[in-house]
Each structure stands twice: as C-alpha cells, then as structure tokens.
N, C-alpha and C positions, 0 to 999 in steps of 0.2 A: 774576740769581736769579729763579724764577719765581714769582711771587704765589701762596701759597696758595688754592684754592677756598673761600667762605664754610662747605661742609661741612666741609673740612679744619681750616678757624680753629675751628669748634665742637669739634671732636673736639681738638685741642690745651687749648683753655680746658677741656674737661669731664676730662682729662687732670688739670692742674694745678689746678684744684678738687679733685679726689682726692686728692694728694697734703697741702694745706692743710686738707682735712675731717678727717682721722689724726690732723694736729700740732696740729689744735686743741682738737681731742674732746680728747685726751691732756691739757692744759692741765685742763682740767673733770670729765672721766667720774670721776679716780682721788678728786672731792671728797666723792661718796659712799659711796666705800668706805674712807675714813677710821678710823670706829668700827671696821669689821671685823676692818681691818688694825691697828690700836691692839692688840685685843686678842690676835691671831694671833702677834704680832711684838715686843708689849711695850712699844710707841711711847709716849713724851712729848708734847704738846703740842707740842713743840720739833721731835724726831724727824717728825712729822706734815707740820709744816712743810716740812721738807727735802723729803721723797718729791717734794712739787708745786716748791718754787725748789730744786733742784738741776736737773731739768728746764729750766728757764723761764731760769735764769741762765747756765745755759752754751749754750741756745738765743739768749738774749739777745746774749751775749761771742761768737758766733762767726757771725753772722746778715751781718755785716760783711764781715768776710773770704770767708765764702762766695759773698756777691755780688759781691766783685770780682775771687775766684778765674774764676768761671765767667764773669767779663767777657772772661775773659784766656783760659783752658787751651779754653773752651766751654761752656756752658751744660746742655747736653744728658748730656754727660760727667759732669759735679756732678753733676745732678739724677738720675742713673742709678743714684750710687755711694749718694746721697743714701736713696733709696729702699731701697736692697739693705742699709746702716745700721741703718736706721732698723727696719725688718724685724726684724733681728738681736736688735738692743735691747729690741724687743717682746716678743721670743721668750723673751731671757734673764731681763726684768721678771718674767717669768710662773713661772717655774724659781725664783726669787730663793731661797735659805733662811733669812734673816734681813734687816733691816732696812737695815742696813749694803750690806749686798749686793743689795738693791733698791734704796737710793737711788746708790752705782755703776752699776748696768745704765738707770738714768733718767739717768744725762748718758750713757752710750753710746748711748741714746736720742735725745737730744739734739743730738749731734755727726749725725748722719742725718737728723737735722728741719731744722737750719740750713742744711741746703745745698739744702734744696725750697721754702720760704718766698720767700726774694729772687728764687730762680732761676726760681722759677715764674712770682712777677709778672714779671721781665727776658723771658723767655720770650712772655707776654702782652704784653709792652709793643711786642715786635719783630715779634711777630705781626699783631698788627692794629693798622694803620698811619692810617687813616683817624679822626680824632678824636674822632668824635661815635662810631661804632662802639668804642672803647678805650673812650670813658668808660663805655659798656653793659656791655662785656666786665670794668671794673673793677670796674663795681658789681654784674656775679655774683658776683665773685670775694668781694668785700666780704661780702654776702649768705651765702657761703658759711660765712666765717671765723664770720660770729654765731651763723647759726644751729647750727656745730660745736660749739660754747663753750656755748651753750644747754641742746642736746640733752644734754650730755656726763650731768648728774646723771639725766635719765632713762633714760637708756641704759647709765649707769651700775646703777641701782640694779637694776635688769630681770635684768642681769648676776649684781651680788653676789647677789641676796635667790633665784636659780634656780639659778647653779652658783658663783658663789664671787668673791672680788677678781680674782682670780688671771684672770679668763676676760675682765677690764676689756682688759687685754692683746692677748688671742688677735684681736680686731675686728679690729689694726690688720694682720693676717698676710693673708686674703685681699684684701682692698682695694690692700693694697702689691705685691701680684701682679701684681693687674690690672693697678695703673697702671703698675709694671714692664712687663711686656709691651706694652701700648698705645704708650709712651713707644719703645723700640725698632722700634716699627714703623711709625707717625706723625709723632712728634717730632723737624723737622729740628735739625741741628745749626747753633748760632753763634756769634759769639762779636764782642764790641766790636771795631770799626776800629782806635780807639787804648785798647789798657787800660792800667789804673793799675797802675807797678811793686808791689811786695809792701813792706808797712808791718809790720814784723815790732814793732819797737820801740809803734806806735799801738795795735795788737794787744795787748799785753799790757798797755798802762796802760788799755785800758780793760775787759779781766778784771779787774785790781788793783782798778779805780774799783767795777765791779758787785758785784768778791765780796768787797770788805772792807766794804762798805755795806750790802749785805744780811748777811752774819753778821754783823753787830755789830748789827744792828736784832733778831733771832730771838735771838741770845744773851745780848739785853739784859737779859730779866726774871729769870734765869739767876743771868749775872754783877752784875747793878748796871752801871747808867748809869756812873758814878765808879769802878768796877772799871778797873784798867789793860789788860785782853783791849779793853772796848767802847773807852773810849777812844785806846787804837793803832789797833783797825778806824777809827774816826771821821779821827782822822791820815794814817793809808795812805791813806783816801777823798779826804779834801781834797787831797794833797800830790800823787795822780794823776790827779784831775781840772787843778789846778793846770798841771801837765805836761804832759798831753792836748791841753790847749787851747797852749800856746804852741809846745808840737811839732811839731804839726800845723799851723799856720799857717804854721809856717817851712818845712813839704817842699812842691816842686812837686806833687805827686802825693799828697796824703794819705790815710790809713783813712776818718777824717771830713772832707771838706770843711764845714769852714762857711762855705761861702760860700752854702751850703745855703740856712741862716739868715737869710739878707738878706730873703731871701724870707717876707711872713709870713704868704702861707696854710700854706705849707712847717712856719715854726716853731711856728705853731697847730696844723697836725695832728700834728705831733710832741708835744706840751702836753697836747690832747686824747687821743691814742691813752695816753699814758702815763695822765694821770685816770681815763679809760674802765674801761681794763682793770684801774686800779690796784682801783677801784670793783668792776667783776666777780667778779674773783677775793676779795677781801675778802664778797663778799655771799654767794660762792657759798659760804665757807670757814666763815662762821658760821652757814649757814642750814641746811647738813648736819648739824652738829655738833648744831645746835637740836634739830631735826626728831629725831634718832636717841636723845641722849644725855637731853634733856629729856623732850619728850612721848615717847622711847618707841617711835619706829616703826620699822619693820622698813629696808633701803636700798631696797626696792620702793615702797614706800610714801611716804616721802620723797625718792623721784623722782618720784612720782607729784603729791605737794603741789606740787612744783616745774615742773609740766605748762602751768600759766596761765603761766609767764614763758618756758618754751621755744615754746610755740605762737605767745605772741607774735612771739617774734624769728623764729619762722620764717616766719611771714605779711607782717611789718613790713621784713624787710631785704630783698627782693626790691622792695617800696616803694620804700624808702630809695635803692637803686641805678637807678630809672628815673626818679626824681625831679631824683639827681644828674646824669644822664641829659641831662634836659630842662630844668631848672632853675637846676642847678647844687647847690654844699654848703649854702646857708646857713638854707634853710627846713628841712632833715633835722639837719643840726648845731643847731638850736633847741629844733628838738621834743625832739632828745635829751637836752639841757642841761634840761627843762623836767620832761620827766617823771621822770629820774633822781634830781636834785632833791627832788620831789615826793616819791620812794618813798623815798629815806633817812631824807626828815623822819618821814614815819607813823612807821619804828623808831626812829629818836634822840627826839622826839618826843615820840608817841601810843604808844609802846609797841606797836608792832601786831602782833608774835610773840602777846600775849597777845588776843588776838582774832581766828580764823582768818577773818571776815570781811576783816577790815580788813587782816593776810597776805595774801589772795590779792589783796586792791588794790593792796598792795606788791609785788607779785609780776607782777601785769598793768603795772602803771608801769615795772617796772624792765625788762622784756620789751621792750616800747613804746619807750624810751629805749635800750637798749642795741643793738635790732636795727636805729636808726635811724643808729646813730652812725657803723658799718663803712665802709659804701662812699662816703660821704666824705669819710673821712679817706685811705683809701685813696687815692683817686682828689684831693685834694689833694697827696697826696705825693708823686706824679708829673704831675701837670701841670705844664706850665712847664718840666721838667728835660730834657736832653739826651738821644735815645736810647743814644747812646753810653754814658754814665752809669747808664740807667734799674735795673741791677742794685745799683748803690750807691743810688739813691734810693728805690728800694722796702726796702734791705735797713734802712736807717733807722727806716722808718717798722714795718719789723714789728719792730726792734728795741725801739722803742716800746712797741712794745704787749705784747712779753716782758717788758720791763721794769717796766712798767706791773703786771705779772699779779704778777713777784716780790717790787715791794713791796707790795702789795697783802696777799698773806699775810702777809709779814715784818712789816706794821704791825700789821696785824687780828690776828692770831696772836699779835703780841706784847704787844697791850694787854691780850688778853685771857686769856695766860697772868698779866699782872700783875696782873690783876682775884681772880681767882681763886688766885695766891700770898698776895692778900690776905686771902682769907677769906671774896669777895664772893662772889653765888649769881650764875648764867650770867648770867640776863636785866642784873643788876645790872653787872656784867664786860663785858658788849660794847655797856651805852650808851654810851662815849668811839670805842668803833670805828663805832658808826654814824655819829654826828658824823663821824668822818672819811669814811666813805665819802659822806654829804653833800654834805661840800665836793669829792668828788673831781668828784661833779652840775652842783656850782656852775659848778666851772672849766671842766666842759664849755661850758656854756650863756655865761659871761662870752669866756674864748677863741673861741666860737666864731664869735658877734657880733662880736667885734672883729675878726676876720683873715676875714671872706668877703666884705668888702662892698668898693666899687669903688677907694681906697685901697688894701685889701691887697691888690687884682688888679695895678694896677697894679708895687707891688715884686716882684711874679712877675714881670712880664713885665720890668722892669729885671734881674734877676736871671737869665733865659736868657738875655739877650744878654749878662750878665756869661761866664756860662758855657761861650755858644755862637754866639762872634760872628755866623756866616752865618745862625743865627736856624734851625739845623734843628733846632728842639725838638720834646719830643713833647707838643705841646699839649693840653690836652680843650677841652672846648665852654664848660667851667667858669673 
C-alpha cells in the first residue's frame, strides 16, 4: 500500500473535519431556534427537548455499531452512505410540518451522522501513521468538534432572526456535497485486518440503556418521579445496563470491549467527554431560552450575546490540540476543569444572568473551558488502542460525548420544567440546573488530574499490550 503524500493526509483530515463540523453544529445551532420553533409548532418544554436528544440519542445508540461496521464492510463505503444520510435528513428537517415530524426526520438525521463521526476518526487514525503527526491531526480534529458546538448558537441565530428555523437545516446541504464529492475522489478505501463479528444482541441493550434513561429523565416532570411510566424507564435502564455489562464480557468479540477500561486515561476521557458535553448542552439549552424568552431578544441577538464563548472556543481549541500535541492532555484537561467550574459558579452562584457584565465572564469562562477540553479527550481515546480497533475506540469516545449532550438537556430541561411546573420564575427554575452543570466542571477538572499523570500512562500502556500482543498500537506522543 502506498503512503499517502503529506498533501494527500491534509486533504483527507480537511475531508473528515467537514463531515464532523455538520454533526456538531447540528448538536447546537437548532438551540436557538428553540423559541421560534415553540411557537411555529406548538412545542412543550418537553417537546423542545426531544428536537435536540432525539438527534443525540440515536446518534449516541448507533455511533458503535457504525464504527465496527466500517471496520468490517470499509470505511470509506459508511462514510459515503453516511453523508448521502445524513443530507437527506437535513433536507427532510427543513420540509418538517409538524413537530412530530421533525423530531422523526432528526433521528433520520441521526442514523447519517453516526456513520461519519467514528468513521472519520478510524479514517484519521489509519491515515497518519506517524504519532506525533496523529496526535496533531487529532487535535484538529478535536478543535473542530468545539469550535462546531460553539459557533452552532451564532450561526444559528443569523439564520433564524434573517430567513427562518427552517434555513438552521439547509447549512448542512452544500457542506455535505462537498464532502461527498471530495471523499469519492481522495478517500482511499479500508477497512480492519481482523473485524469484529456483528453484536446484534449488544446493539440493542444498549438503545434500551440510552433510551429508557433519557425518556424517563425528560418525562419526569410530566409524569412524577413515583409515576409507574418513570419508574419502568428507571427499571429497563438498570436491568440493561446490568445485561450490557455481563453480555459483553462473555463474547469474544464484543459491541463494547471493556477492556477499554482498564485503561484509565481511556476511562477518564470517556467521564470527561460525557461531563463536558453533558455541561455544553445544558448551558447552551438554558442560556437561549434566557436570552429570548426573558430579556426579550430577537435569535440574532442572542447569538450574538453568545459571541464571547464561541470566539473563545474558536481561538482556544486549536491551543488546546497543539498543546496536546507537544505536551500531552493534562495541562488543557486542567484548565478546562478550571474554568468551566468557574463559569457555573458565577450562575449557580452570583446569579450572573442578572448582570451582563458578569454573563459575559460566564460566557468567556465557559468558551476558555470548553474549547480546551476537545482535543484531549479526543486524542486520549485513542492513544494506546490498537489500529485495528481505532474505529470502535474513537466510536466510544464520540459516543460519549452524544451521550454526554443527551442528558445534558434531559437533566437541564427537566429541572427546569419542574421549577416552573412549580410556580417558580425562570432565573429562580434553573438555579438547581446550574449547580449541576457545576459539578459537571468539577468532574472535568477532578477526572482529569487523576487519569493523565504517570500512573494512568502507565495502565494504557498495560492495556495495549492487553489488547495487542505485538505492541502494534496506535500510540500518540501523549
């Protein structure tokens, strides 16, 4: 097989960042058009919720299987079909006539994002071979996903507040072109030495696990905690995770290896990416709703307030991934622990919605923290792993951080429908969600300390040779 040319390795990485800029924006942009669509569509709080984890969850439930489809059939092939998807679903989003029928066209959304995420990094992983070189290409990559997630509410609101919700959509139609075509005419074809047979059985327990856990968390304020709907979701949850775990252990071949695990920068950015993004998505979910339904402003506008945290993350993760680069994770997984932290306290707090000074310090912190967090974790989630593997370990670790995004809303969303079932006024409704997004700060910053320093290097590196006797791992520098 002939090495690609360094031009060629570019043109594949800028590829598959394209693909990842789509599914992430998509994750974020739709947070400011929320209000719009509330009133366009007739949405609940509830309702609202779903548009974003109907996406996120069935991106989450299938993010797995994608990765070790494309280990097996080709990579190249997924990510093809992956695209042509995910297009489709864009296209239908935008068409929707009713709520019902937007949040169906958001998992056919879904099901075409899952198969470009893992396949992308596997893609990346197989492409540049040289370590120190991967960990660069992973913290574009990382770099990318932030500052997607960022931009999504400014680019959102530019959108609604000039042609409509509806045009949130249409973004992802030319972008998916390009990368269609580029991908068919650059993007070699490959596919694992040895893949893992098809986990049909792991597959579904861990749908069952994501989607009785999150509806029963959004239908909570609803039904009552003590309701028998929440409590059977709570049941299904435990009894398949329960399952998950001893099923899997027992095939040669599993959906999840956890042997993963052993490893604990592995199981740290696994922790992390889930806190991270649980944290994102919650901040991003209540700080639209603020902005629009509170003070009153237009979605233009309240993309615009939200300018100091996208700028951040766009200037910080490109940091962040040269840092991981040259350094490794542990000083970017700090700072992000540090400042995320920082900016939940202002709102749980200081109240700092009520002072846009002290918003937009919340707002630059949370920027600061979040665009540092990416390409570490990232870039922990595969070093140390097998390349053979590399499509099941990247598909993990973005599983993470879907996961991450889903309950993220499903908590935030649900505290603060129950705040306001009570009677209470917004600011007074989403002090218990700040606290949680806090702590989700916290766990950056405490997991992050703990699993990077020479200790947790060490069970990586017991951990590939678990996995890969001859020691062909695909190491980084980190």
């Amino acid at each position: 097989m002939i090495e690609p040319s360094q031009r060629q390795r570019a043109l594949v990485l800028a590829i598959c960042c394209m693909s990842l800029f789509i599914v992430s924006l998509d994750n974020t942009v739709l947070n400011v058009a929320l209000p719009s669509m509330r009133r366009d569509l007739d949405a609940s709080v509830a309702g609202l919720q779903w548009t974003i984890d109907a996406y996120t969850l069935v991106l989450a439930s299938l993010l797995m299987l994608a990765g070790s489809t494309a280990d097996r059939i080709g990579r190249r092939k997924v990510f093809v079909a992956g695209l042509v998807l995910f297009a489709l679903g864009s296209l239908l989003c935008s068409l929707a006539p009713s709520l019902d029928w937007l949040i169906f066209f958001r998992m056919v959304q879904a099901v075409g994002g899952a198969m470009l995420n893992p396949v992308a990094m596997s893609i990346i992983t197989n492409t540049f071979t040289d370590p120190a070189e991967r960990a660069r290409a992973i913290g574009v990559w990382g770099a990318v996903a932030g500052i997607s997630m960022a931009a999504g509410p400014l680019v959102g609101g530019v959108l609604v507040d000039s042609v409509g919700w509806r045009s949130i959509f249409w973004i992802n139609l030319p972008i998916g072109l390009a990368a269609l075509l580029l991908t068919l005419r650059h993007v070699p074809e490959s596919r694992a030495a040895r893949p893992r047979r098809v986990d049909p059985v792991g597959q579904v327990l861990v749908m069952s696990l994501l989607g009785s856990l999150t509806y029963g968390i959004i239908e909570a304020p609803a039904a009552g905690l003590a309701s028998p709907l929440i409590m059977g979701c709570a049941a299904v949850a435990a009894l398949s995770l329960v399952a998950l775990v001893l099923y899997e252990l027992r095939r040669e071949e599993p959906l999840v290896d956890f042997r993963f695990f052993r490893s604990a920068p592995f199981s740290g950015a696994t922790v992390i990416a889930v806190s991270a993004f649980a944290g994102m998505a919650g901040f991003l979910f209540l700080n639209t709703l603020y902005l629009q339904d509170v003070r009153g402003l237009n979605a233009l506008h309240a993309g615009l307030y939200m300018l100091p945290m996208a700028a951040l993350t766009f200037f910080i993760a490109p940091l962040s991934g040269r840092l991981v680069g040259s350094r490794g994770p542990r000083l970017p997984l700090l700072v992000a622990g540090v400042a995320m932290t920082a900016s939940g306290l202002l709102f749980a707090a200081f109240r700092a919605e009520a002072s846009t000074p002290l918003m937009f310090t919340g707002y630059v912190l949370f920027g600061i923290g979040f665009g540092m967090v990416n390409a570490p974790v990232t870039n922990t989630a595969v070093s140390g792993m097998p390349r053979s593997q590399a499509g099941v370990a990247a598909a993990i670790a973005s599983t993470s951080r879907q996961t991450g995004s889903a309950l993220g809303v499903a908590i935030v969303g649900s505290v603060l429908a129950a705040g306001l079932k009570d009677g209470s006024d917004f600011a007074a409704a989403t002090g218990p969600a700040w606290w949680i997004i806090t702590l989700c700060g916290a766990l950056v910053l405490v997991v992050g300390a703990a699993t990077s320093g020479q200790w947790a290097r060490a069970t990586a590196e017991r951990t590939a040779r678990t996995l890969d006797p001859p020691a062909r791992c695909a190491r980084a520098d980190a």
